[in-house]
PDB file of N, H, CA, C and O in Angstrom:
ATOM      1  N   UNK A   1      96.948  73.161 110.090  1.00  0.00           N
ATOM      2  CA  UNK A   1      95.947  72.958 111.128  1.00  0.00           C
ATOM      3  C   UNK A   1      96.470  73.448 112.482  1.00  0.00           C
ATOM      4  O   UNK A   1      97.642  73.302 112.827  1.00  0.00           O
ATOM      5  N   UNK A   2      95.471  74.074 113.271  1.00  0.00           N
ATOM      6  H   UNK A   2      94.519  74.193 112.991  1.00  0.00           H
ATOM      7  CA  UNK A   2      95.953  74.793 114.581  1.00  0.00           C
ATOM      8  C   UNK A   2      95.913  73.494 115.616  1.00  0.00           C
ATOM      9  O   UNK A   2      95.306  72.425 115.550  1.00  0.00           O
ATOM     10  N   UNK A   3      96.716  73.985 116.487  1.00  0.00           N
ATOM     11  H   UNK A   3      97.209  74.853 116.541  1.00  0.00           H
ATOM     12  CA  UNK A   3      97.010  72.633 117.612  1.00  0.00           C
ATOM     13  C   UNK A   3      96.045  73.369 118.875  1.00  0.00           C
ATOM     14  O   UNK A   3      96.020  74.501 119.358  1.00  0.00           O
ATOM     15  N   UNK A   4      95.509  72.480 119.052  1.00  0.00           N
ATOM     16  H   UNK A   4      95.530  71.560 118.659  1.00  0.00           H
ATOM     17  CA  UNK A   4      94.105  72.444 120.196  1.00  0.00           C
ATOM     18  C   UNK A   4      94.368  71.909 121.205  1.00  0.00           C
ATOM     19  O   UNK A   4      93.397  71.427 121.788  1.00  0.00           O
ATOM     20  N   UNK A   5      95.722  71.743 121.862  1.00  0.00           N
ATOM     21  H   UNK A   5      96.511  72.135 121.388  1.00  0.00           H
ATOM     22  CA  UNK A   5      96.115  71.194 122.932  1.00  0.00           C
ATOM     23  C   UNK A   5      95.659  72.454 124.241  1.00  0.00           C
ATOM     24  O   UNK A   5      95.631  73.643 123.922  1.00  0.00           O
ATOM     25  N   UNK A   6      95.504  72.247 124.918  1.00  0.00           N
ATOM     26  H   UNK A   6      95.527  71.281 125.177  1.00  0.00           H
ATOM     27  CA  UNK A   6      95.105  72.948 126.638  1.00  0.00           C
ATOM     28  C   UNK A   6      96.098  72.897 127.094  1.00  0.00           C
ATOM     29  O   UNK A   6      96.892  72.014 126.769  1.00  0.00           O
ATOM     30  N   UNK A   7      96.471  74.115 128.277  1.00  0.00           N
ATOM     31  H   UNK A   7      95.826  74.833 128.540  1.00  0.00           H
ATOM     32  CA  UNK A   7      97.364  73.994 129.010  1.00  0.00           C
ATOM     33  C   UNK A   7      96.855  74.230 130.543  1.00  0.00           C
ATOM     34  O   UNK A   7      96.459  75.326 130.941  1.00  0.00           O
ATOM     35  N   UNK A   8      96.922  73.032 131.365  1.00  0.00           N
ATOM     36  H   UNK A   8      97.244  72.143 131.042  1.00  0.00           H
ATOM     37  CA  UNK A   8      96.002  74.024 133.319  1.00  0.00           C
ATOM     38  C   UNK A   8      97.176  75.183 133.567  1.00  0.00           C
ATOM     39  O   UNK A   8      96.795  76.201 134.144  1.00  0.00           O
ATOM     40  N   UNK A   9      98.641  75.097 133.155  1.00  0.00           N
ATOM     41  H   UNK A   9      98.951  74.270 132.686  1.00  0.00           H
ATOM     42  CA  UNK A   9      99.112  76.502 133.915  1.00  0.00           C
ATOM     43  C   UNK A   9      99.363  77.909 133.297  1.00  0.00           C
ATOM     44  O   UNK A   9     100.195  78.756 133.622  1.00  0.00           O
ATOM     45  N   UNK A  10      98.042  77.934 131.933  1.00  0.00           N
ATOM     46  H   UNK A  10      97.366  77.245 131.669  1.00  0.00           H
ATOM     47  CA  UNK A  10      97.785  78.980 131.327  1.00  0.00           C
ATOM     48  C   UNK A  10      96.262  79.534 131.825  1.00  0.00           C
ATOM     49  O   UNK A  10      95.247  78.868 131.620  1.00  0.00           O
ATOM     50  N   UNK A  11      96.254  80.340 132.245  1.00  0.00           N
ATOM     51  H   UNK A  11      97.078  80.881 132.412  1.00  0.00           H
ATOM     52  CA  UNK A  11      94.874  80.326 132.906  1.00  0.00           C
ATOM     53  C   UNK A  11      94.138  80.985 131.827  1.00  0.00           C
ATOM     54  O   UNK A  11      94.728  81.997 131.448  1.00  0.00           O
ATOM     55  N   UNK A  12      92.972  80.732 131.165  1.00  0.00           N
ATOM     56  H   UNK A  12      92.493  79.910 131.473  1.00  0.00           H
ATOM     57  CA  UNK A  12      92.601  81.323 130.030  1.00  0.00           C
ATOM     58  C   UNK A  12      92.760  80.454 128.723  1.00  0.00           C
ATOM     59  O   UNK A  12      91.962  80.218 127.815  1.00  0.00           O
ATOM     60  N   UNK A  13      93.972  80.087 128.925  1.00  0.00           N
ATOM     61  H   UNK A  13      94.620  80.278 129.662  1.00  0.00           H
ATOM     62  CA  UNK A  13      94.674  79.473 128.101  1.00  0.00           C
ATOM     63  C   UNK A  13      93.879  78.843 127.086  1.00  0.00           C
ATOM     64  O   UNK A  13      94.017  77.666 127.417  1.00  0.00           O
ATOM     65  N   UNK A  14      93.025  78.832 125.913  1.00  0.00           N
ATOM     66  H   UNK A  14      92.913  79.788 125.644  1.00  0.00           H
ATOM     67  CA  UNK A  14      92.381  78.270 125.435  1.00  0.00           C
ATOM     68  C   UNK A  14      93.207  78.048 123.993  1.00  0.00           C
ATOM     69  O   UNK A  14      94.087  78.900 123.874  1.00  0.00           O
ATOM     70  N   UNK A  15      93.139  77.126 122.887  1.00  0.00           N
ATOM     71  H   UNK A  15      92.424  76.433 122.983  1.00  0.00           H
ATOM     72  CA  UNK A  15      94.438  77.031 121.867  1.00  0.00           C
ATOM     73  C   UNK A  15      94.635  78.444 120.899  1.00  0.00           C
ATOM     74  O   UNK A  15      95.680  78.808 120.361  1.00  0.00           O
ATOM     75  N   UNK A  16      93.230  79.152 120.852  1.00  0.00           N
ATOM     76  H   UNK A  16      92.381  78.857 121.290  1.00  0.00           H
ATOM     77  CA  UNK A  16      92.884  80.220 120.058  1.00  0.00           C
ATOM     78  C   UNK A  16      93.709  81.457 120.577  1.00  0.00           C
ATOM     79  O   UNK A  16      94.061  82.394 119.861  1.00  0.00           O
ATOM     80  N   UNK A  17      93.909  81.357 121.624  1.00  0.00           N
ATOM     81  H   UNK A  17      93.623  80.595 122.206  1.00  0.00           H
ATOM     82  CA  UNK A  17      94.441  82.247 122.400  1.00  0.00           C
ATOM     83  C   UNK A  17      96.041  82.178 121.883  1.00  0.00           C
ATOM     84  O   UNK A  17      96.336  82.904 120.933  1.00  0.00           O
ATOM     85  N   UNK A  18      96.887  81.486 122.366  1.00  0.00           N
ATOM     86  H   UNK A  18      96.647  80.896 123.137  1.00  0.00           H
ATOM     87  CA  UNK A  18      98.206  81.520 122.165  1.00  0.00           C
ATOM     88  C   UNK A  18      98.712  80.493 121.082  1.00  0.00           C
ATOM     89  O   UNK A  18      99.920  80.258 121.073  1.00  0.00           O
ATOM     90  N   UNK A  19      97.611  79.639 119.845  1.00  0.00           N
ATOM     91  H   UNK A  19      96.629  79.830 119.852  1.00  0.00           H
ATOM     92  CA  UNK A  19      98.120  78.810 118.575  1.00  0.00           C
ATOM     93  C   UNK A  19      98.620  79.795 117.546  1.00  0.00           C
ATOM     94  O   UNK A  19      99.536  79.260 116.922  1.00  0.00           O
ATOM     95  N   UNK A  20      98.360  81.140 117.078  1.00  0.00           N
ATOM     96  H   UNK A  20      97.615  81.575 117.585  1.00  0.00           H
ATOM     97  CA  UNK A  20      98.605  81.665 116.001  1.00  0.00           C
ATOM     98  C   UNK A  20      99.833  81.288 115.658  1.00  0.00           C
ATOM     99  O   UNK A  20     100.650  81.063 116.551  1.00  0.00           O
ATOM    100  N   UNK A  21     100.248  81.128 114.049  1.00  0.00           N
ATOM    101  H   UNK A  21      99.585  81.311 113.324  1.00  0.00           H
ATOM    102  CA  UNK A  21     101.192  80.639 113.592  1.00  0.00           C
ATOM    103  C   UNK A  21     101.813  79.368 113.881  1.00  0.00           C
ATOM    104  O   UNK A  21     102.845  78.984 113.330  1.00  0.00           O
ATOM    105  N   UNK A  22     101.221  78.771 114.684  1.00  0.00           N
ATOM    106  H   UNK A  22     100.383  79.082 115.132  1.00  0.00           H
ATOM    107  CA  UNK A  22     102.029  77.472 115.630  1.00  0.00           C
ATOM    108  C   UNK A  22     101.715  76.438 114.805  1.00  0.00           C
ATOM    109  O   UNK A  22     100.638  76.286 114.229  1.00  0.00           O
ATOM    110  N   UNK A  23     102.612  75.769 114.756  1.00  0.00           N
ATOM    111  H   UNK A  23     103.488  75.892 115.223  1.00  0.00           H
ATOM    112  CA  UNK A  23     102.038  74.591 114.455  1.00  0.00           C
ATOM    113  C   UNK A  23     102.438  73.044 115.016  1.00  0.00           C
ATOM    114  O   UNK A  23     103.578  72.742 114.663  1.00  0.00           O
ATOM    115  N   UNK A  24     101.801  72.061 115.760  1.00  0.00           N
ATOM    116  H   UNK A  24     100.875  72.306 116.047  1.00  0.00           H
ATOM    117  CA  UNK A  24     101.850  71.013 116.410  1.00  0.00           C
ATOM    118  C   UNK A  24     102.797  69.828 115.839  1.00  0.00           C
ATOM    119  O   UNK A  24     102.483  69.284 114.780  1.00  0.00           O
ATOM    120  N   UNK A  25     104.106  69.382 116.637  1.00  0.00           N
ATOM    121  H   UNK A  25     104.361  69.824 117.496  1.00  0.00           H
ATOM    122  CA  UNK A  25     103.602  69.167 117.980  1.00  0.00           C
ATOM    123  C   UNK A  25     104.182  70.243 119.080  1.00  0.00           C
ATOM    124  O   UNK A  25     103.730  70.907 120.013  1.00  0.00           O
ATOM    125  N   UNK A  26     105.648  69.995 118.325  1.00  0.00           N
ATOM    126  H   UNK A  26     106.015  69.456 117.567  1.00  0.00           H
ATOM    127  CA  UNK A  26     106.704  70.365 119.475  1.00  0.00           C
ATOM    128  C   UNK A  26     106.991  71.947 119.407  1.00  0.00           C
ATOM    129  O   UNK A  26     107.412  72.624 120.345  1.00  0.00           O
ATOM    130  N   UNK A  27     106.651  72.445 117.988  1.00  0.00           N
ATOM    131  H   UNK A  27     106.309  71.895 117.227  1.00  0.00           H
ATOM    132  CA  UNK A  27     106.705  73.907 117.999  1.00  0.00           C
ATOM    133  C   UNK A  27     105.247  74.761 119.106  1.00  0.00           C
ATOM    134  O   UNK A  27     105.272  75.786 119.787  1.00  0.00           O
ATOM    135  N   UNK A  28     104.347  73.946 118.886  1.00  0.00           N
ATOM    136  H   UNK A  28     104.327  73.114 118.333  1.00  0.00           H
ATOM    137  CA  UNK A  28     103.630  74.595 119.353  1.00  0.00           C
ATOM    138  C   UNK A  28     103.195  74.347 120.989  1.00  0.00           C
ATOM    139  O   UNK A  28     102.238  74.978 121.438  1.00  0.00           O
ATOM    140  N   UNK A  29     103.924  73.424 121.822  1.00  0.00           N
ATOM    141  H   UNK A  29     104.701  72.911 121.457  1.00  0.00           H
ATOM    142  CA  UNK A  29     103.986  73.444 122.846  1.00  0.00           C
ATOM    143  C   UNK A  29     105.045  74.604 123.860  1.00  0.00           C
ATOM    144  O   UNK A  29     104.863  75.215 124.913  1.00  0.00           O
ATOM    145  N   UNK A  30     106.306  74.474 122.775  1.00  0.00           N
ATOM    146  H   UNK A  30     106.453  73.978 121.919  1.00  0.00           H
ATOM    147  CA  UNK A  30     106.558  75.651 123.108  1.00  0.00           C
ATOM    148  C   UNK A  30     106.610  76.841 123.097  1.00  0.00           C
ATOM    149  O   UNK A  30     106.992  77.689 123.904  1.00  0.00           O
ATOM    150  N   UNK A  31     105.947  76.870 121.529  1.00  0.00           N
ATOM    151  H   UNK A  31     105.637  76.182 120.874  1.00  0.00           H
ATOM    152  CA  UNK A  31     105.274  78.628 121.412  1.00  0.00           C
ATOM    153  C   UNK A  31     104.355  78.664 122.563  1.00  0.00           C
ATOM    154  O   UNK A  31     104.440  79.805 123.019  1.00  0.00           O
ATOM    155  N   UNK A  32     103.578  78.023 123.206  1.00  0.00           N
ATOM    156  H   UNK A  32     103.509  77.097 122.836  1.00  0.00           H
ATOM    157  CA  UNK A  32     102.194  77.913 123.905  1.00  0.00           C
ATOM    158  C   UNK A  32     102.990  78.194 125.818  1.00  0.00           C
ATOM    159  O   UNK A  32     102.441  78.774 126.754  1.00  0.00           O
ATOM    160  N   UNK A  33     104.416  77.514 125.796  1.00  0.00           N
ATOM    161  H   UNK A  33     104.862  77.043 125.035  1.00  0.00           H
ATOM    162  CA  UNK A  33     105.050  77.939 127.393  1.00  0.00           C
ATOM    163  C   UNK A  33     105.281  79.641 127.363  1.00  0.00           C
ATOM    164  O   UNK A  33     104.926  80.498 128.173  1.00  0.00           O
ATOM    165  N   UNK A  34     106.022  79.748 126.091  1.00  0.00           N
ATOM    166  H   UNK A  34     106.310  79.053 125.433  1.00  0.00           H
ATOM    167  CA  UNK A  34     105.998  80.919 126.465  1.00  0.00           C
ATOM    168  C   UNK A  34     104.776  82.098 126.234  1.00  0.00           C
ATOM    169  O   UNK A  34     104.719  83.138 126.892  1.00  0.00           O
ATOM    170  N   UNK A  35     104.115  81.833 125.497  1.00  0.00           N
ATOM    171  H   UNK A  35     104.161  80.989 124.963  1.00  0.00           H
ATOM    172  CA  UNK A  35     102.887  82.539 125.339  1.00  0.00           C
ATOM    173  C   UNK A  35     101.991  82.710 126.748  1.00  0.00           C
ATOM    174  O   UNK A  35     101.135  83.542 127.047  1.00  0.00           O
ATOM    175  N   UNK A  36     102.548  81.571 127.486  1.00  0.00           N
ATOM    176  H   UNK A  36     103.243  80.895 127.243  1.00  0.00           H
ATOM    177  CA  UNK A  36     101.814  81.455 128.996  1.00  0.00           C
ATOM    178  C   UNK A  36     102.100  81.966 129.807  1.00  0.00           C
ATOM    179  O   UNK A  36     101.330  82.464 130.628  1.00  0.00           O
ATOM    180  N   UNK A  37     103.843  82.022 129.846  1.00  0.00           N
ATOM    181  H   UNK A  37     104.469  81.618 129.179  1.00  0.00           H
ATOM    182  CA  UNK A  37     104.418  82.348 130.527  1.00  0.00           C
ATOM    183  C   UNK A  37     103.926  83.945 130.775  1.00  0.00           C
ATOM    184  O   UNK A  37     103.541  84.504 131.802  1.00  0.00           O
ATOM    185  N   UNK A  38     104.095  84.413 129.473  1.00  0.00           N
ATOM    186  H   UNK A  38     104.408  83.959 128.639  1.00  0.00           H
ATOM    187  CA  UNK A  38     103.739  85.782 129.404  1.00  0.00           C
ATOM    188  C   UNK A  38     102.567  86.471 130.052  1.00  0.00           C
ATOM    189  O   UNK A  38     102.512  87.348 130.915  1.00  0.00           O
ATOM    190  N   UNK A  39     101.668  85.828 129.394  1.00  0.00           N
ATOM    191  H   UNK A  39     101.713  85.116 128.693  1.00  0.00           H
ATOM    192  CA  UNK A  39      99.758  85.641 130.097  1.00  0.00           C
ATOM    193  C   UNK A  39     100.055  86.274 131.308  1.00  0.00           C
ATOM    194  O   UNK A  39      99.788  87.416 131.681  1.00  0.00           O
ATOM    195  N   UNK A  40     101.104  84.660 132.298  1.00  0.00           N
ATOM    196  H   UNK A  40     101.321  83.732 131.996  1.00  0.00           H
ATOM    197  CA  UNK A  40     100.594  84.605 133.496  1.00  0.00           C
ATOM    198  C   UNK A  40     101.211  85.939 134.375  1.00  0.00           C
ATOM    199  O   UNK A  40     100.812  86.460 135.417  1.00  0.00           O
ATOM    200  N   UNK A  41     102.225  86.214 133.590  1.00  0.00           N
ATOM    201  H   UNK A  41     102.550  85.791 132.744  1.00  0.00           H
ATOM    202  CA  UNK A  41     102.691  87.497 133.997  1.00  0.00           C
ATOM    203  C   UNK A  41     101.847  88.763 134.242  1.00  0.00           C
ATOM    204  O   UNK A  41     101.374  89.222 135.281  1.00  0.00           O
ATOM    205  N   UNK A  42     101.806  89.159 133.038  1.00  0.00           N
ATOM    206  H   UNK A  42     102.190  88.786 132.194  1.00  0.00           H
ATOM    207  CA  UNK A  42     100.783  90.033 132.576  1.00  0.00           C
ATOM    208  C   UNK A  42      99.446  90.005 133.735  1.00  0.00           C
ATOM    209  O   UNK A  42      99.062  90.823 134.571  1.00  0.00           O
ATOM    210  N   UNK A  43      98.944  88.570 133.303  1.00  0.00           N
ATOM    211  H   UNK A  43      99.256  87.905 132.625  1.00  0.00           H
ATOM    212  CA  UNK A  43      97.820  88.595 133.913  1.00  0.00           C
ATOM    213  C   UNK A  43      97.766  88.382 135.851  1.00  0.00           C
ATOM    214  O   UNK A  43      96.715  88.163 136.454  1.00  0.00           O
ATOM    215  N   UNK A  44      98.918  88.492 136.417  1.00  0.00           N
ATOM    216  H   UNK A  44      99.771  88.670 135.927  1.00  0.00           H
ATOM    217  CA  UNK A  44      99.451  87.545 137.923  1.00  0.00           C
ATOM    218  C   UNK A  44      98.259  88.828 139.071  1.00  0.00           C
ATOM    219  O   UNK A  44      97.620  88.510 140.074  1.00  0.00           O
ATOM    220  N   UNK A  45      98.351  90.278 138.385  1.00  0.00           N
ATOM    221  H   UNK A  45      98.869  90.536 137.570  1.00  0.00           H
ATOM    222  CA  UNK A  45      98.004  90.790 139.436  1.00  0.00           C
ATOM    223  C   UNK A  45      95.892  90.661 139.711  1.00  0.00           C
ATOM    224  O   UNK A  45      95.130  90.563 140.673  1.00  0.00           O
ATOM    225  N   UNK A  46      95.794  90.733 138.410  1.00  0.00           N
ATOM    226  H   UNK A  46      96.413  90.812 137.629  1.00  0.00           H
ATOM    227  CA  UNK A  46      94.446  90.848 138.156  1.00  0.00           C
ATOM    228  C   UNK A  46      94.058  89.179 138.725  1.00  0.00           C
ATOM    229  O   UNK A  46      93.344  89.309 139.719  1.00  0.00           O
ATOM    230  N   UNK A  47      94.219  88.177 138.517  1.00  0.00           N
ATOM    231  H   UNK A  47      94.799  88.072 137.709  1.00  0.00           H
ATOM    232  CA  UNK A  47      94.528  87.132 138.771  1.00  0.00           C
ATOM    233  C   UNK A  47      94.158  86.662 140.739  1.00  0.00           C
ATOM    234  O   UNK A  47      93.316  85.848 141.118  1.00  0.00           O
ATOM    235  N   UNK A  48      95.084  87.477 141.611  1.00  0.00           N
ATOM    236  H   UNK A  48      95.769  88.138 141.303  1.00  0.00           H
ATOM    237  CA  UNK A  48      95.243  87.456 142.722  1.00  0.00           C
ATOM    238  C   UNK A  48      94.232  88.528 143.190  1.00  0.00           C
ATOM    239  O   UNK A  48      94.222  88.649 144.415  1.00  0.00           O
ATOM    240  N   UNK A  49      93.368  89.346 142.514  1.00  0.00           N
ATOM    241  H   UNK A  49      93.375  89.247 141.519  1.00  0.00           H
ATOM    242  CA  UNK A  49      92.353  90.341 142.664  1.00  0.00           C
ATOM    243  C   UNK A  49      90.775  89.392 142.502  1.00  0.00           C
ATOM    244  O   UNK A  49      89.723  89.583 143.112  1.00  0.00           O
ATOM    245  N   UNK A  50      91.074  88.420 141.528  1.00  0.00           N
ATOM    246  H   UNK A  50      91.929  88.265 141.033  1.00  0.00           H
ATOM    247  CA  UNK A  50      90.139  87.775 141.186  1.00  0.00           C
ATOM    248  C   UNK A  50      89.814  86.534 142.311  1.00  0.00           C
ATOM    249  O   UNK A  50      88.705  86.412 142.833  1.00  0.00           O
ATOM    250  N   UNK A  51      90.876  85.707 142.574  1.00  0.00           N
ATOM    251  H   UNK A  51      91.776  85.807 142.150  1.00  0.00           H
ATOM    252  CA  UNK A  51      91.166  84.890 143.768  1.00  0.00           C
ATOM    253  C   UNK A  51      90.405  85.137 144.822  1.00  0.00           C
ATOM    254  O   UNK A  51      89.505  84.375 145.176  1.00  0.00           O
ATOM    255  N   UNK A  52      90.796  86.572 145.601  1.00  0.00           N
ATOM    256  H   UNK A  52      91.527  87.191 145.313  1.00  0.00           H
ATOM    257  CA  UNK A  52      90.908  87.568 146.690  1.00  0.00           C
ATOM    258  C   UNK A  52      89.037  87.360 146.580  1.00  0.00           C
ATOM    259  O   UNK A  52      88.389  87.064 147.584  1.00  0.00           O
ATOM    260  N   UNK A  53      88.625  87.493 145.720  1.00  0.00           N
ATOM    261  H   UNK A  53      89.152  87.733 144.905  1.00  0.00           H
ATOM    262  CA  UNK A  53      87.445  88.280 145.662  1.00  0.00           C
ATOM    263  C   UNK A  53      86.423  86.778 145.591  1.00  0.00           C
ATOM    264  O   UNK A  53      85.356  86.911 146.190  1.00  0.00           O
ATOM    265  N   UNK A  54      86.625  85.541 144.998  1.00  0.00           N
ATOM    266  H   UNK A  54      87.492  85.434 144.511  1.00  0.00           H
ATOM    267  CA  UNK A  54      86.079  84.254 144.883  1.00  0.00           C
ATOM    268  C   UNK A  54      86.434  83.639 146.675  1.00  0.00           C
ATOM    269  O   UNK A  54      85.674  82.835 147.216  1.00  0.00           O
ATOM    270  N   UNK A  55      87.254  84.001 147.133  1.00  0.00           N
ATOM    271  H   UNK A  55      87.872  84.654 146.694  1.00  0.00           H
ATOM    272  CA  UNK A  55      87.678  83.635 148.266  1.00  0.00           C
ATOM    273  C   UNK A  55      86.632  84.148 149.254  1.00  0.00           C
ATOM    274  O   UNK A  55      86.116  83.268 149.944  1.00  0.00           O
ATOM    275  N   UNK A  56      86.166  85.563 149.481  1.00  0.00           N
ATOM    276  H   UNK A  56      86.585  86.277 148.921  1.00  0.00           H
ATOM    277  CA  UNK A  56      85.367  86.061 149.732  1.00  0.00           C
ATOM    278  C   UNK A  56      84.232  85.674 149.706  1.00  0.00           C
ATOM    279  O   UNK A  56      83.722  85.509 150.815  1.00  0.00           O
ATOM    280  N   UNK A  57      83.487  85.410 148.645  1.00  0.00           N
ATOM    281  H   UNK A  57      83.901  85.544 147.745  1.00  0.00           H
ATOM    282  CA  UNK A  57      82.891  84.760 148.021  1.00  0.00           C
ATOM    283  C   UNK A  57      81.973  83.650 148.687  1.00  0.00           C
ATOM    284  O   UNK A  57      80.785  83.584 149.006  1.00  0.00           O
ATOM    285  N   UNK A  58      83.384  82.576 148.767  1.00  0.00           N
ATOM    286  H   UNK A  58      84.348  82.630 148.508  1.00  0.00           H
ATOM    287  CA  UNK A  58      83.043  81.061 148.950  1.00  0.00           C
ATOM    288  C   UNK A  58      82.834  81.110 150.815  1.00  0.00           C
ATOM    289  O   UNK A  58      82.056  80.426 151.480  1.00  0.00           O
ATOM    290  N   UNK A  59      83.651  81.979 151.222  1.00  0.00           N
ATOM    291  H   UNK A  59      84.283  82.534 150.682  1.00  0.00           H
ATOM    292  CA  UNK A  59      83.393  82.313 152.876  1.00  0.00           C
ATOM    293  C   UNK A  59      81.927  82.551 153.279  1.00  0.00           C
ATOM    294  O   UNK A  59      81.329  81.902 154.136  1.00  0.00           O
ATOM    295  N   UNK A  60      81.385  83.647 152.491  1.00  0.00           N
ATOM    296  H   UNK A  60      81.871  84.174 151.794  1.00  0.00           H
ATOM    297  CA  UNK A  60      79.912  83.783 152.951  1.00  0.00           C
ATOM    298  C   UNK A  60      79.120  82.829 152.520  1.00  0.00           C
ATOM    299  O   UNK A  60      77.956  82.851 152.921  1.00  0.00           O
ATOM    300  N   UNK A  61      79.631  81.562 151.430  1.00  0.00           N
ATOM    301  H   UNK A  61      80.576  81.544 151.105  1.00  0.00           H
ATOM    302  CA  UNK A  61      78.567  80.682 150.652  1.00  0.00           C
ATOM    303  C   UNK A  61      77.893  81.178 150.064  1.00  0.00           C
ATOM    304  O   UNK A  61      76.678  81.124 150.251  1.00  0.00           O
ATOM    305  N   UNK A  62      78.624  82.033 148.868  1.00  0.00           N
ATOM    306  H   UNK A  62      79.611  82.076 148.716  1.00  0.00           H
ATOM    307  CA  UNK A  62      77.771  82.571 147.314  1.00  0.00           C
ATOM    308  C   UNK A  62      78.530  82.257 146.614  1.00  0.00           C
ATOM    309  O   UNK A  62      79.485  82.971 146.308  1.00  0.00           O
ATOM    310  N   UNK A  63      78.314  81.032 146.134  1.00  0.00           N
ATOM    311  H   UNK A  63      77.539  80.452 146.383  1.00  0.00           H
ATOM    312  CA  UNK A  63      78.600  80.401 145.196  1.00  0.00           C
ATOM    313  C   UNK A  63      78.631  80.824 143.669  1.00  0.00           C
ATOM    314  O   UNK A  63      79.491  80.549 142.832  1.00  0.00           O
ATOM    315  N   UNK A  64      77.506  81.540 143.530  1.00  0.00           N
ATOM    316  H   UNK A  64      76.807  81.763 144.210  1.00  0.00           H
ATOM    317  CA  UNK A  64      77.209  81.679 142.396  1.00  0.00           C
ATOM    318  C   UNK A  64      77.676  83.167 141.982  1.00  0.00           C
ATOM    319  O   UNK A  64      76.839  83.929 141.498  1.00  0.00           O
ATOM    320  N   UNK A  65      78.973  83.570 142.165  1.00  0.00           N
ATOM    321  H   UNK A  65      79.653  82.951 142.558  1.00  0.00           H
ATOM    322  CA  UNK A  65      79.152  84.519 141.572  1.00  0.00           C
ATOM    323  C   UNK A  65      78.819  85.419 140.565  1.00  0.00           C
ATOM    324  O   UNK A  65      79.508  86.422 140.382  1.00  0.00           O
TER     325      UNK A  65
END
């Protein structure tokens, strides 16, 4: 059975995303740090593009992206 635990400092992070092969408890918390770790890497610039741009955003009050 796949472990369905969430992580907030995986952004995306959903269990489907980084459970393959894992299995719960302790293996798969830390397959899941570093799987995040990676993400957040990977994902840090697009990330701060996305921010940048919601920031914008929330200044003029358009909420609704």
């Amino acid at each position: 059975m796949h472990c369905k635990v969430k992580d907030r400092e995986c952004e995306g992070g959903t269990a489907e995303r980084y459970d393959e092969g894992c299995r719960c408890p302790a293996a798969c918390r830390a397959h899941k740090r570093e799987y995040c770790r990676r993400w957040n890497r990977e994902h840090a610039e697009e990330r701060r593009e996305r921010n940048r741009r919601w920031m914008e955003w929330a200044r003029h009050g358009r909420w609704e992206a």
